[in-house]
C-alpha angles and dihedrals in degrees: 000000000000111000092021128112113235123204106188118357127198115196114193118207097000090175092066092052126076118267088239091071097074098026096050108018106029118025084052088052089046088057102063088070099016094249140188131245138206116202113198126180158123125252124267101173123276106337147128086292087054089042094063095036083053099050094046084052097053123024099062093226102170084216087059132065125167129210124195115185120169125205100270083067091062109101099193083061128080112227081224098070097043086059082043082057100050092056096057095039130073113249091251106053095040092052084049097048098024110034090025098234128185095205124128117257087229098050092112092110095087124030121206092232100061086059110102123186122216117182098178114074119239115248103215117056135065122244120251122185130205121192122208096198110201095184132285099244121147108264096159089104098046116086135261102267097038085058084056097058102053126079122276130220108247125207112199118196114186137160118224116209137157089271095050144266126331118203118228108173145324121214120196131166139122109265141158119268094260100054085045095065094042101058085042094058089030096056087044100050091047086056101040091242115183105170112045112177121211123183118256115257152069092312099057088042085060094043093052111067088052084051103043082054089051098047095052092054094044099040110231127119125182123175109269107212134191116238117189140195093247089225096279122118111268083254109060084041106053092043085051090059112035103021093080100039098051085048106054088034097250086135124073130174133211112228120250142110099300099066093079091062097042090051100045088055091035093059103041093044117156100034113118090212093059124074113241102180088109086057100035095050080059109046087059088067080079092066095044112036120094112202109208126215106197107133092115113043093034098122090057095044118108131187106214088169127016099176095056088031090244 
């Protein structure tokens, strides 16, 4: 098809062809005569496939329009024989062939049952914030889908009881250095935020210095710690942190924008085709946050300093 106009082109399981066919062979051959194209297929996790549908479903480009039907859409099948289907199959590939699913065949680490939502906020605990920082690089001039594919800085607010953590909110997104280190101290100032944890490394060397000069004209001044890796794989640490809690429903999250996003990681965690900042940002809370036990001996407790903890 190289070297030939297309007026209107259907490709059928896209997800099972390399990316190259339509980038370099087909979209070149639709522009002669400014075509259309119609792409069919069945999931197969998070890849290229997932990355247009996605694009189409949530950038609100008036050239593109996306369609999901599951099995049970389809007229020329009995609904018998789908739930016949269910039985024989194992949950994962029927959701993926029958539901067309883009989920990942390893996300089996969380569970969405064990996610609980909690608007009010709890009375007792102190925030904490942990900051998973991905580079402050300019992306204003790159498009739309490659954004989507690099990592994104991730804010974590949570407030740390005797019950567990609630959730606040978890801000993500890609920004300069500066802004960085504004909605960091900002979110942390609102909040009251005296301890913020930022991963060791070259990143939070270059953040500092901008943060160090805001701090000092606003004021504010919370304890920047370093949280590390430990040496183990992001895997085994994030499971480490955030597995048990989820499961025993010491985790609960406000309700806001940002949900959509965090479940979306958390669920298909591990899959390396799927980003996972939202979930790391939070898993580092673990490394930061202090619960107090202090019920008993409450009346002979005195705060000298707050703002050192003393």
């Amino acid at each position: 098809l190289r070297g030939v106009g297309l007026a209107y082109c259907v490709i059928d399981e896209y997800a099972d062809m390399k990316p190259s066919v339509f980038e370099q062979i087909l979209r070149p051959a639709l522009a002669d005569v400014k075509g259309d194209c119609l792409f069919i297929g069945t999931p197969k996790g998070r890849n290229h496939f997932y990355e247009i549908y996605n694009y189409a479903e949530e950038e609100k480009d008036p050239e593109w329009c996306s369609f999901h039907f599951t099995s049970f859409d389809n007229p020329f099948l009995d609904p018998k024989e789908i739930e016949a289907a269910r039985k024989s199959m194992s949950s994962f590939a029927f959701r993926q062939e029958f539901m067309a699913s883009f989920e990942a065949a390893a996300s089996e680490v969380f569970k969405e049952e064990w996610l609980k939502y909690e608007e009010k906020e709890p009375e007792e605990g102190d925030y904490y914030m942990a900051v998973d920082l991905a580079g402050f690089e300019d992306v204003a001039s790159e498009t739309s889908s490659k954004k989507k594919r690099l990592d994104q800085t991730a804010l974590a607010l949570v407030k740390v009881n005797e019950q567990g953590w609630w959730v606040k909110t978890i801000d993500f997104g890609r920004w300069d250095i500066r802004e960085t280190a504004v909605r960091v101290l900002k979110m942390a100032k609102d909040n009251n935020v005296r301890i913020v944890g930022i991963e060791k490394g070259a990143l939070r060397n270059a953040i500092l210095p901008y943060m160090q000069d805001i701090m000092k004209r606003v004021g504010f001044f919370p304890r920047i710690e370093d949280v590390t890796h430990g040496n183990r794989k992001k895997t085994d640490r994030i499971v480490w942190s955030l597995q048990g809690r989820f499961e025993h429903g010491r985790i609960k999250l406000n309700k806001g924008e940002w949900n959509r996003v965090f479940v979306d990681q958390l669920l298909q965690f591990p899959d390396p085709k799927t980003h996972d900042d939202l979930v790391d940002a939070l898993s580092y809370v673990d490394q930061v946050a202090v619960t107090v036990y202090m019920k008993e001996i409450e009346d002979e407790y005195e705060v000298y300093d707050a703002q050192v903890g003393y």
